[in-house]
C-alpha positions as CSV (number, residue, x, y, z in Angstrom):
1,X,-9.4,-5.2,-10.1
2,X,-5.8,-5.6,-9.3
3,X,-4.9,-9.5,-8.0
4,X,-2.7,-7.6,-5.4
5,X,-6.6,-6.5,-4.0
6,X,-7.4,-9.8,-2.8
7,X,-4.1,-10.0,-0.4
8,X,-3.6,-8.0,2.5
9,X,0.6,-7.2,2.8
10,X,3.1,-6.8,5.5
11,X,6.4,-5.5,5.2
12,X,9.6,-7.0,7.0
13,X,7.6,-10.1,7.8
14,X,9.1,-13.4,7.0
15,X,7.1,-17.1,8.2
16,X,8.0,-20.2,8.6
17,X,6.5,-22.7,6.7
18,X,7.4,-26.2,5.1
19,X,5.1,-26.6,1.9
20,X,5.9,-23.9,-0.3
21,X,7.3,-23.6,-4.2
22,X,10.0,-21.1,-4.7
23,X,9.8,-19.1,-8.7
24,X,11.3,-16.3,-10.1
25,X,9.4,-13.4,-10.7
26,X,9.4,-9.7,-11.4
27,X,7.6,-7.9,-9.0
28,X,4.5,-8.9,-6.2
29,X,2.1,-8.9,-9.3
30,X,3.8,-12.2,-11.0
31,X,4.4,-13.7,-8.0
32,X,0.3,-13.1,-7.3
33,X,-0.6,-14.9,-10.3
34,X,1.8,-17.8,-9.2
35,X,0.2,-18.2,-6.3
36,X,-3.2,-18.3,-7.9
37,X,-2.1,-20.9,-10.3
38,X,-0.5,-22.9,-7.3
39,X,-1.4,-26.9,-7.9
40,X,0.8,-28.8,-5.4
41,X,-1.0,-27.3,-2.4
42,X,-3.5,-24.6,-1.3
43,X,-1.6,-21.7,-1.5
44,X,-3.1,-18.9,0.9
45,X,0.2,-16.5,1.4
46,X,3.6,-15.5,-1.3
47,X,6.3,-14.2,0.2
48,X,8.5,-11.7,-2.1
49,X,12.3,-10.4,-1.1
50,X,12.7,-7.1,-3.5
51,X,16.7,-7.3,-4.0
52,X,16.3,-11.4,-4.9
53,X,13.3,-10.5,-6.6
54,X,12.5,-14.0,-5.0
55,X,8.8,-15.3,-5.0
56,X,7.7,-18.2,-2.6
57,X,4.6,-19.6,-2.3
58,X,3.0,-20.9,0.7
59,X,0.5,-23.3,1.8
60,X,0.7,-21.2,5.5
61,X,-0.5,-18.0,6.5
62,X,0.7,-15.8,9.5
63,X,-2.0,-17.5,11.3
64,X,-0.8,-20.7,11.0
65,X,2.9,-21.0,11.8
66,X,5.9,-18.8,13.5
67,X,6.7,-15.5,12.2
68,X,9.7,-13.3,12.1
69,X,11.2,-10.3,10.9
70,X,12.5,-9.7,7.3
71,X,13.9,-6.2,6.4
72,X,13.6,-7.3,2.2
73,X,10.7,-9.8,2.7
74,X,7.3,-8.3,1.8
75,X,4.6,-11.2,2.8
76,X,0.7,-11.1,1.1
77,X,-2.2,-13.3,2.6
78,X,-5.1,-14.5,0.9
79,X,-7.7,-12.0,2.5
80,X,-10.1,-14.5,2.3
81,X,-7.9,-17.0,4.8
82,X,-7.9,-14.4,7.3
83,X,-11.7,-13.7,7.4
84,X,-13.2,-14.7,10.6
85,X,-16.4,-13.9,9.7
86,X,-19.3,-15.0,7.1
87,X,-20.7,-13.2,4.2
88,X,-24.0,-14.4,3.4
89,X,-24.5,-17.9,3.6
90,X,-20.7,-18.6,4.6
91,X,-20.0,-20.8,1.2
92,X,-16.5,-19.0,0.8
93,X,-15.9,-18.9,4.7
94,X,-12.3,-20.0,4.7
95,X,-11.6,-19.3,8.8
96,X,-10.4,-21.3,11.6
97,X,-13.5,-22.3,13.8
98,X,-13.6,-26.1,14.4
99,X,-16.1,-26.3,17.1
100,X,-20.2,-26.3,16.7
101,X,-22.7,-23.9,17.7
102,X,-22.8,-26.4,20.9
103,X,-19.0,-26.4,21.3
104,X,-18.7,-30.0,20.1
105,X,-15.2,-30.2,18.3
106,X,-15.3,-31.0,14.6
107,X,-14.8,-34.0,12.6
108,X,-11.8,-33.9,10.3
109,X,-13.4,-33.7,6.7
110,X,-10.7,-36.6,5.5
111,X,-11.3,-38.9,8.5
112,X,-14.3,-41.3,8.6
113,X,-15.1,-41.8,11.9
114,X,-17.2,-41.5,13.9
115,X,-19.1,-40.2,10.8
116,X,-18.6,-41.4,7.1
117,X,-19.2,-37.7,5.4
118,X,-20.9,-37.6,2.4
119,X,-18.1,-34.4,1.5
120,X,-14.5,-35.2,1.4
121,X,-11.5,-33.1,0.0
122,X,-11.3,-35.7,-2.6
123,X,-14.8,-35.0,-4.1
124,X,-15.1,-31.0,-3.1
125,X,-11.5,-29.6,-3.7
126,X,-12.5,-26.2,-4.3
127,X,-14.6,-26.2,-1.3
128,X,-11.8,-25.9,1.0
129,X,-12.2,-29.1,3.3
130,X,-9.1,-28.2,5.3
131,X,-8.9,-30.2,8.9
132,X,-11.9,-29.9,10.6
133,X,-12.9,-26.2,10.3
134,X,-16.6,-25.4,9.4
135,X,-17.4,-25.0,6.2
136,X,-20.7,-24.9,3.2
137,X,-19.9,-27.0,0.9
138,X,-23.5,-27.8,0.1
139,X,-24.5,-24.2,0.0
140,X,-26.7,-24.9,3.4
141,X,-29.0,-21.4,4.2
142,X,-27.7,-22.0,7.9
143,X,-24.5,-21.5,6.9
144,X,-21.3,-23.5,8.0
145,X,-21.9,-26.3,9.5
146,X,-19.1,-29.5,10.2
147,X,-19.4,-33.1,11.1
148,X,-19.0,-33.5,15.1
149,X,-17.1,-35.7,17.1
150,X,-20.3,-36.8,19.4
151,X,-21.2,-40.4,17.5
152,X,-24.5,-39.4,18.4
153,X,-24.6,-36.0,16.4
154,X,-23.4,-36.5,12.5
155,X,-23.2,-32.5,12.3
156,X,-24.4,-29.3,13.2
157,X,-24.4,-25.9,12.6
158,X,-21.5,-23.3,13.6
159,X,-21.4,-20.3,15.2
160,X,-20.3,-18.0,12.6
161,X,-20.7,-14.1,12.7
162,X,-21.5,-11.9,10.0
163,X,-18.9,-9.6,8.4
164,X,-20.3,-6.5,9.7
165,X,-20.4,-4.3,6.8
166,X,-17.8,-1.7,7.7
167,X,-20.6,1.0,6.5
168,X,-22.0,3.4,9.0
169,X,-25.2,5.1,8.2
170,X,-25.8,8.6,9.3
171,X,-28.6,9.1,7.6
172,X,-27.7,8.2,4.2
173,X,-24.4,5.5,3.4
174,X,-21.3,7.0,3.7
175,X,-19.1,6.9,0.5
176,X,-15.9,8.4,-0.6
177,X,-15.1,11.0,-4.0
178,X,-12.0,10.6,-6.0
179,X,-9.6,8.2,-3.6
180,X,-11.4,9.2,-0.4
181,X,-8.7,12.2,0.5
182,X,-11.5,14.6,1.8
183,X,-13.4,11.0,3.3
184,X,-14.6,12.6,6.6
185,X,-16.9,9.5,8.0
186,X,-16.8,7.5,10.9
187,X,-16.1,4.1,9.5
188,X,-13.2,2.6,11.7
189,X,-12.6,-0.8,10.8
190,X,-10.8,-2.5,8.0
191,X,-11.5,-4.1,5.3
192,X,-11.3,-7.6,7.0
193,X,-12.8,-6.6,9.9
194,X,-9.8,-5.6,12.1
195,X,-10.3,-2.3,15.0
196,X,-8.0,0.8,13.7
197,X,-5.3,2.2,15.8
198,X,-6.3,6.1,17.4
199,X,-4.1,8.2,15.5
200,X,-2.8,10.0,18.7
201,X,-1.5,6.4,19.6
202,X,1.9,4.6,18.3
203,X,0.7,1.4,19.8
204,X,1.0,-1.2,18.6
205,X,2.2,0.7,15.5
206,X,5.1,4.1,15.4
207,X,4.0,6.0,12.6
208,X,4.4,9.7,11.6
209,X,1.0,10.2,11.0
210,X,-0.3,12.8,13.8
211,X,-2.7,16.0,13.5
212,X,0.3,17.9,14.8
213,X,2.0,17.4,11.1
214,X,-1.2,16.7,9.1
215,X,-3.7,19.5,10.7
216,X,-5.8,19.4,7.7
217,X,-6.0,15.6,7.2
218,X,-8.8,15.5,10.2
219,X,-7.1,12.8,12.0
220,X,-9.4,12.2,14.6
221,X,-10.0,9.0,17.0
222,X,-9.7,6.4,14.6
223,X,-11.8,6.9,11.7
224,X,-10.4,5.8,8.4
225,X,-8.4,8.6,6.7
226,X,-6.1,8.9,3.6
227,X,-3.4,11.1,4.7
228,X,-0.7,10.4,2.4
229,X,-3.1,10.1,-1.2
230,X,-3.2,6.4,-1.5
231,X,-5.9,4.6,-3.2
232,X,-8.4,5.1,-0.5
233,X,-8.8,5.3,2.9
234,X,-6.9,3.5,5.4
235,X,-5.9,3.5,8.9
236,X,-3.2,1.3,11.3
237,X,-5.0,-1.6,12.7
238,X,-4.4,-2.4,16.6
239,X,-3.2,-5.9,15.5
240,X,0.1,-5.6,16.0
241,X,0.9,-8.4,13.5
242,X,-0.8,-6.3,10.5
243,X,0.5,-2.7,10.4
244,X,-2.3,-1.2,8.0
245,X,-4.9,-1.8,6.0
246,X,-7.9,-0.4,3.0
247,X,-10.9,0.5,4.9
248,X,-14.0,-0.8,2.7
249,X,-15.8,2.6,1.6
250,X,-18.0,2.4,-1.1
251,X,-17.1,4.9,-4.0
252,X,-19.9,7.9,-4.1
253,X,-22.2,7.0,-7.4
254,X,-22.7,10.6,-7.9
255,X,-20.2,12.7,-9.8
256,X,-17.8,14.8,-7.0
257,X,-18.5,18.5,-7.2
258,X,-16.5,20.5,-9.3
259,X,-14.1,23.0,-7.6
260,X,-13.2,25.6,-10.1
261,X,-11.7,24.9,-13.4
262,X,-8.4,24.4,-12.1
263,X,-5.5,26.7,-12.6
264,X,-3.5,27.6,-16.5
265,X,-1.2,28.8,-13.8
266,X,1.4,28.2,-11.1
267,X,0.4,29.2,-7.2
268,X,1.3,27.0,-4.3
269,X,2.9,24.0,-5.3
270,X,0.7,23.9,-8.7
271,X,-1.9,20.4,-7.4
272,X,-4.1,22.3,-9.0
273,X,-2.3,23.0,-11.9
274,X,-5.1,21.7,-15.6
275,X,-2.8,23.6,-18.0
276,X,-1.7,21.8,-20.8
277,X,2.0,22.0,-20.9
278,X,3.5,19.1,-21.6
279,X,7.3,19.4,-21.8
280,X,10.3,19.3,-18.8
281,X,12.6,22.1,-17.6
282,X,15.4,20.8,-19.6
283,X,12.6,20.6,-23.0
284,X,11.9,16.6,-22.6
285,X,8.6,15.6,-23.8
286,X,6.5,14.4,-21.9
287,X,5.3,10.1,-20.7
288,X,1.7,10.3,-21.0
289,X,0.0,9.1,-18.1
290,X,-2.2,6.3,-19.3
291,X,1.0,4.9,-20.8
292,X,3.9,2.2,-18.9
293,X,6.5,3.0,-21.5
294,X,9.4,4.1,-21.2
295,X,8.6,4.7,-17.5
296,X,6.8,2.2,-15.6
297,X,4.7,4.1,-12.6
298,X,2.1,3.8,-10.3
299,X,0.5,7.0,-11.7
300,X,-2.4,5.4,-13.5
301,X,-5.3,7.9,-14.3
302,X,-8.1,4.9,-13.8
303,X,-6.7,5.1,-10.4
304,X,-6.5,8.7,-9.1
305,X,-9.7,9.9,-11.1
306,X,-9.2,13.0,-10.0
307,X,-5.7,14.4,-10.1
308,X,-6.3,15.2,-13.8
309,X,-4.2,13.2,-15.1
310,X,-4.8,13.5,-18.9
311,X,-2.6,13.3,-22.1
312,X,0.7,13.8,-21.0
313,X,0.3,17.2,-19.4
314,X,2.4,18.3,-16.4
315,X,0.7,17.5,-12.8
316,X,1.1,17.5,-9.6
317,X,-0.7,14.4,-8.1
318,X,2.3,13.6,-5.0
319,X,2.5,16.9,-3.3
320,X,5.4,17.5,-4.7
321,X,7.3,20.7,-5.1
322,X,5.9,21.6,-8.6
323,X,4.1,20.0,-11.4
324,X,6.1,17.4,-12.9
325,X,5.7,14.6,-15.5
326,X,7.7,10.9,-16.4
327,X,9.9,11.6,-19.7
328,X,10.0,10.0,-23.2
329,X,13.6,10.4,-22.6
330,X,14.5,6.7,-21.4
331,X,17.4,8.1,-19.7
332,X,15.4,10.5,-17.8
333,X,12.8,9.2,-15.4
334,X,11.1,12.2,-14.6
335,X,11.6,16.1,-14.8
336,X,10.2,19.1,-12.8
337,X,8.4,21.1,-15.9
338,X,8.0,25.2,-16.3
339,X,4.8,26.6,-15.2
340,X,4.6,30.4,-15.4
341,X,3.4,31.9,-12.1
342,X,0.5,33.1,-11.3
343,X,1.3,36.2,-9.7
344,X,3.7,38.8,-12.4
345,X,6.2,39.9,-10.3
346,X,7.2,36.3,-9.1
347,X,7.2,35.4,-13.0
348,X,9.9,38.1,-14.3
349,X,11.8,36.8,-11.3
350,X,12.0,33.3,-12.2
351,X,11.4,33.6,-16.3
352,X,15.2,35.0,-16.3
353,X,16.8,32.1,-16.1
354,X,14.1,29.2,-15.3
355,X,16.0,28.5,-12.3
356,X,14.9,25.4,-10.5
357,X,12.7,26.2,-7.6
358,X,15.7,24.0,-4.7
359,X,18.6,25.4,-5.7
360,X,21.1,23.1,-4.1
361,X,22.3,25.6,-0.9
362,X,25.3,23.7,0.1
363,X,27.5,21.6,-1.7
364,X,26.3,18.8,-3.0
365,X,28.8,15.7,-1.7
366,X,29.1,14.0,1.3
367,X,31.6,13.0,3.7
368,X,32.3,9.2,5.3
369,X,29.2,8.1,5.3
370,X,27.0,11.4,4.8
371,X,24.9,11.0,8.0
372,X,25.8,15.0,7.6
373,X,24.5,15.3,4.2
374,X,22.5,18.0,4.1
375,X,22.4,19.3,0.6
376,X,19.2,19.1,-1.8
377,X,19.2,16.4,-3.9
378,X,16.3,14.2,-4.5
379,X,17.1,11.9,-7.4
380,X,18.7,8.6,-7.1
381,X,21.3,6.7,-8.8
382,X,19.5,5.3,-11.4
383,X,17.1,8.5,-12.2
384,X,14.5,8.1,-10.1
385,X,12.4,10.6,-7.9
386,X,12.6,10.3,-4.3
387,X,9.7,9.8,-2.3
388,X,9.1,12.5,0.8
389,X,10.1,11.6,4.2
390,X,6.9,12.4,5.6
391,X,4.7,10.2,2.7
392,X,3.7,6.5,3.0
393,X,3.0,6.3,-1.1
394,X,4.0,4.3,-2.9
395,X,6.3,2.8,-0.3
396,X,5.4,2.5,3.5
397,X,8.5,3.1,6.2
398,X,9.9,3.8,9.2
399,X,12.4,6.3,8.8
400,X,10.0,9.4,9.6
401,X,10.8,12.9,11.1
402,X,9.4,12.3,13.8
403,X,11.3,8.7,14.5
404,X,14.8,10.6,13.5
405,X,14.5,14.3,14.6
406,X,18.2,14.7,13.9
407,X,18.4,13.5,10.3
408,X,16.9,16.6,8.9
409,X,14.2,14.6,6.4
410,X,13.5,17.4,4.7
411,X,11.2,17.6,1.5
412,X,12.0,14.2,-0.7
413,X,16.1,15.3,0.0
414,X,18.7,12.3,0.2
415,X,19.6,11.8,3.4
416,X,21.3,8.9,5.9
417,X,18.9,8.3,8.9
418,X,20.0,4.7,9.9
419,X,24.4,5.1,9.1
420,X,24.1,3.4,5.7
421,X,27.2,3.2,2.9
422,X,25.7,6.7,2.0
423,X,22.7,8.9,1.3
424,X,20.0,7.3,0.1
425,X,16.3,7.6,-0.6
426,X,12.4,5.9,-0.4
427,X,11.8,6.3,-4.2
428,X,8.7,6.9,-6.3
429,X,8.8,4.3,-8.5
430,X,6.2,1.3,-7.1
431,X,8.6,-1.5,-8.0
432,X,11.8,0.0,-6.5
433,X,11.7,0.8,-2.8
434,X,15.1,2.5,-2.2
435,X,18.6,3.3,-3.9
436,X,21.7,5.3,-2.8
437,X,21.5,8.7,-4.4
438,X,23.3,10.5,-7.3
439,X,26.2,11.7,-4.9
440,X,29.9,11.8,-4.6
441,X,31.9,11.6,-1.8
442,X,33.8,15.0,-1.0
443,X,37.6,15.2,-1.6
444,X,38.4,15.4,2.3
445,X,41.8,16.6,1.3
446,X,40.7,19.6,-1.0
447,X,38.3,20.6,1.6
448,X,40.2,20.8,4.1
């Protein structure tokens, strides 16, 4: 799997901490594999600013030391630092308990008194023999267990619960098709254990996410649900100081049922579009899908094993407004592509002059500002698609409809919520999270 799988990130978080190494990197994913090769301390968090591209490693987590808020910081904890619980025998428990099973406080593991230990951070590095916190290093079957501070008691045994698996059985084990999208269970935990927030609720978390705008997404109470086509399921936890998380669902071992063939045609927004057309609007070829070049993108067909992502053909995997694919053109990102309707009549209308679908409807410029924009493009500066207002994928916000019911975040349009330089956009590209969009400003005099 992905390295990014074994952290668990917050955005807009910066902590303080003294032991860290600072390294340049590319994205989250280099910084990762720093922070696993960290040798001058234990390094259980990276912190990553996108516009520095700055990676930091830290011998800290959020648990440990004072935290603040960051609007370009993006922090990732070790998952297994944050566990509180034990799985199995405990060997890889890595949490913060430092008391017995009898509440007698723990012997640091470096100190030698009252009890000379037999296990010492020196001889066990790997076996994380931080302060005085329980821990296996011997593999025990009682699990974690610490020297005490009682001269009288060299160790004992610590009171360690079990990592529930997050699983509920109705009968048979609930499991998840494709990235869990039609996921209907009751599980409502995450993956590291933490309660999820009621959807009806924007405590401790403001989200957009409310069966008002997502009837069909069955979000009820606070059962794991993905909403927005991530990876899998998820839900907002009701710890304020971790915004979401990946429920743990176990993937279904049988094949998911086959729901028609899938159109050779255009109706709705084409996401069920399995044609085979694999050229742009404007006659680009198409990326294919399984490939990072000359587009990188999130859109890996390993990943969403069932948005059909084959070849290079034209999909529709985002919701967007119409099937759509990444170009070989290098100077094109992406491009909407021509699908013939389904129904006649609506195909002699648009085969005259394969019209885009948005035809811009006001001009398309912006004055001061452009907190008035409210024209229809989506594409930013640089090329790249804008992400939807109402979507958390790939890039989770703030700036919702519902949080700015005067902005008009329409669609994926370029819009100014927050009185930025000018219009800008969430875009769809994992490794950038916003630009300022393809836009002018209008000449105020000639309008006028």
């Amino acid at each position: 799997g992905d390295t990014l799988d074994d952290y668990l990130r917050t955005d807009g978080v910066w902590i303080l901490t003294r032991n860290k190494q600072s390294y340049k990197t590319h994205n989250e994913k280099e910084c990762a594999e720093k922070c696993e090769a960290e040798r001058n301390f234990n390094c259980r968090a990276f912190l990553f600013t996108r516009k520095k591209l700055q990676c930091l490693t830290l011998a800290e987590n959020a648990k440990m030391t004072v935290k603040f808020s960051s609007m370009d910081a993006v922090l990732y904890e070790k998952k297994i630092y944050l566990l509180e619980c034990k799985r199995g025998i405990g060997k890889d428990y890595r949490g913060t308990e430092a008391r017995t099973r009898r509440g007698i406080p723990c012997q640091k593991w470096a100190e030698k008194i009252p009890h000379k230990p037999n296990y010492t951070p020196e001889k066990h590095p790997n076996a994380g023999l931080e302060e005085n916190y329980c821990r296996n290093p011997d593999g025990d079957e009682s699990g974690p267990w610490c020297y005490t501070t009682d001269p009288g008691i060299r160790y004992d045994y610590c009171n360690i619960p079990e990592c529930e698996d997050q699983v509920t059985y109705t009968g048979e084990v609930e499991c998840m098709q494709c990235n869990g999208e039609d996921y209907r269970g009751e599980v409502s935990r995450t993956e590291s254990g933490l309660e999820c927030q009621h959807w009806n609720s924007q405590e401790p978390h403001m989200h957009g996410f409310t069966l008002k705008h997502y009837p069909e997404k069955d979000l009820k109470m606070n059962y794991c649900r993905n909403p927005d086509g991530e990876l899998r399921p998820w839900c907002f936890t009701t710890n304020p100081n971790k915004r979401w998380e990946y429920c743990k669902i176990p993937r279904c071992t049988a094949h998911p049922p086959v729901s028609g063939l899938g159109s050779e045609c255009l109706s709705g927004k084409g996401e069920d579009y399995r044609g085979r057309i694999a050229v742009t609007e404007s006659g680009n070829a198409c990326q294919h899908w399984n490939t990072q070049f000359p587009h990188k993108h999130g859109w890996i067909p390993d990943r969403y094993p069932c948005k059909a992502l084959e070849e290079n053909y034209c999909r529709n995997p985002d919701g967007e407004n119409r099937p759509w694919c990444y170009t070989t053109n290098s100077r094109v990102r992406w491009e909407y592509c021509t699908i013939p309707p389904c129904d006649g009549r609506e195909q002699q209308v648009a085969g005259m002059n394969n019209v885009p679908i948005h035809v811009p409807l006001t001009e398309e410029c912006y004055r001061e500002k452009g907190q008035s924009y409210r024209g229809t493009t989506s594409v930013t500066a640089s090329g790249k698609k804008c992400q939807a207002w109402n979507s958390m994928f790939p890039h989770r916000h703030e700036k919702t409809p519902d949080r700015f019911p005067d902005a008009d975040l329409r669609e994926n349009y370029c819009r100014n919520p927050d009185g930025d330089n000018s219009p800008w956009c969430f875009t769809t590209d994992p490794s950038t999270t916003w630009e300022y969009c393809r836009l002018k400003r209008c000449d105020d005099h000639t309008q006028e």
